[in-house]
C-alpha positions as CSV (number, residue, x, y, z in Angstrom):
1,X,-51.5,-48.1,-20.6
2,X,-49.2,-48.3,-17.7
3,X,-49.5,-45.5,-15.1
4,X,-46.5,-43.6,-14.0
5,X,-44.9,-44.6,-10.5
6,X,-43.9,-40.9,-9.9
7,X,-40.4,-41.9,-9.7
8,X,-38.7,-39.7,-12.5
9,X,-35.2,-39.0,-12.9
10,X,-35.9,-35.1,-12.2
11,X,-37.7,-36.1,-9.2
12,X,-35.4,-38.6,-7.5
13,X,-33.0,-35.9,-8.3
14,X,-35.0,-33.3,-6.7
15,X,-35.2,-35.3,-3.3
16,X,-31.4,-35.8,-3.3
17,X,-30.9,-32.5,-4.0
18,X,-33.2,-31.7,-0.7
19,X,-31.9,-34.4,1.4
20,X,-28.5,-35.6,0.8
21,X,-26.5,-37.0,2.8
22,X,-23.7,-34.6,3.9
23,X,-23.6,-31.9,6.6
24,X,-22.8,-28.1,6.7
25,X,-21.0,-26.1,4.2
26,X,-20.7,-29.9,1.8
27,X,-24.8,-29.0,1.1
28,X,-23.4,-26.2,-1.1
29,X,-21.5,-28.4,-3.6
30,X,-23.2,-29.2,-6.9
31,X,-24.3,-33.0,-6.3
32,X,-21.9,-33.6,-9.5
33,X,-19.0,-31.7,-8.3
34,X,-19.5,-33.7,-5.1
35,X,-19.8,-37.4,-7.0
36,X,-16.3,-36.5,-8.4
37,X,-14.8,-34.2,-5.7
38,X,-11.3,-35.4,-6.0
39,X,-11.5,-34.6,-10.1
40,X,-12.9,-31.0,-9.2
41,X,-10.1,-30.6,-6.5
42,X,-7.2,-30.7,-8.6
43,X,-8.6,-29.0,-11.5
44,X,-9.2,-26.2,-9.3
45,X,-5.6,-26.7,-7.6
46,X,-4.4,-26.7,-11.7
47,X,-6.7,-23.4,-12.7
48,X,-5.6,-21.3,-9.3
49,X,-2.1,-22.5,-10.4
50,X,-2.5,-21.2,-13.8
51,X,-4.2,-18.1,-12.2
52,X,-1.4,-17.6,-9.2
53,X,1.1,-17.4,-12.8
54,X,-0.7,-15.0,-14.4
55,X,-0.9,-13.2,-11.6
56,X,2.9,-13.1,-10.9
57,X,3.5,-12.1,-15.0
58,X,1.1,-9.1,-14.4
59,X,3.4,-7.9,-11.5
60,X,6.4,-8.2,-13.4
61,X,4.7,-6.0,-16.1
62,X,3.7,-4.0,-13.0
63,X,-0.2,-3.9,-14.1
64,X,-0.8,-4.0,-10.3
65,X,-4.6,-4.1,-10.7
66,X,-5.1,-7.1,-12.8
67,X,-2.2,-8.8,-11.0
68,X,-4.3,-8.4,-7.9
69,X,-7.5,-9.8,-9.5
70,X,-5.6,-13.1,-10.7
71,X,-4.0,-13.6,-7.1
72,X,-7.5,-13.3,-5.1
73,X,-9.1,-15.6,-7.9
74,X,-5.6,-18.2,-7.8
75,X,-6.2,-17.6,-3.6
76,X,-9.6,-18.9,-4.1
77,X,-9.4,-21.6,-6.3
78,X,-6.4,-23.2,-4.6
79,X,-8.2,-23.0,-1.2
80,X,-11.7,-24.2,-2.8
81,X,-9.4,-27.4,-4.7
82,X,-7.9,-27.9,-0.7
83,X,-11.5,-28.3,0.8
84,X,-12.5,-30.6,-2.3
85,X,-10.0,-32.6,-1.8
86,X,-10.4,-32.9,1.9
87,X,-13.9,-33.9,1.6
88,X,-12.6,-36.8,-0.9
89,X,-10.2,-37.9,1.6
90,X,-12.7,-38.2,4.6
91,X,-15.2,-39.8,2.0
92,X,-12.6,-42.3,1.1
93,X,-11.6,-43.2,4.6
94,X,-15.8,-43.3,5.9
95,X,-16.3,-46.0,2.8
């Protein structure tokens, strides 16, 4: 029987996770999300469009509260899609 190397999937994963290589606020991004960060940008950029839409429909049926919710979220998402996309672009230009 062979022995096992210690050198899992999980664990390699695990020592990425605790040590990658990025700096700051990047450490918060799901190592996925990071992999593809210009795919995760403008689907966010598309869902706080879609939100910033439903948002403005709620304030024309003046349901001020709900309107509110779906600006703050399209607010969020369109800022969160920016920084993705940012991080792409100084990724792309380091490589």
């Amino acid at each position: 029987m062979s022995a096992r190397n210690g050198s899992t999937a999980a664990e390699r994963l695990r020592r990425w996770w605790l040590t990658p290589p990025r700096t700051g606020l990047q450490r918060l991004i799901y190592p996925l999300e990071y992999r593809h960060a210009r795919a995760f940008g403008l689907m966010r950029i598309a869902g706080g469009s879609a939100a910033a839409a439903a948002g403005l429909i709620c304030l024309g049926y003046g349901v001020h509260g709900w309107a509110a919710f779906f600006l703050i979220l399209a607010a969020l998402n369109l800022a969160g899609g920016y920084w993705f996309l940012t991080i792409a672009r100084s990724a792309a230009a380091r490589t």
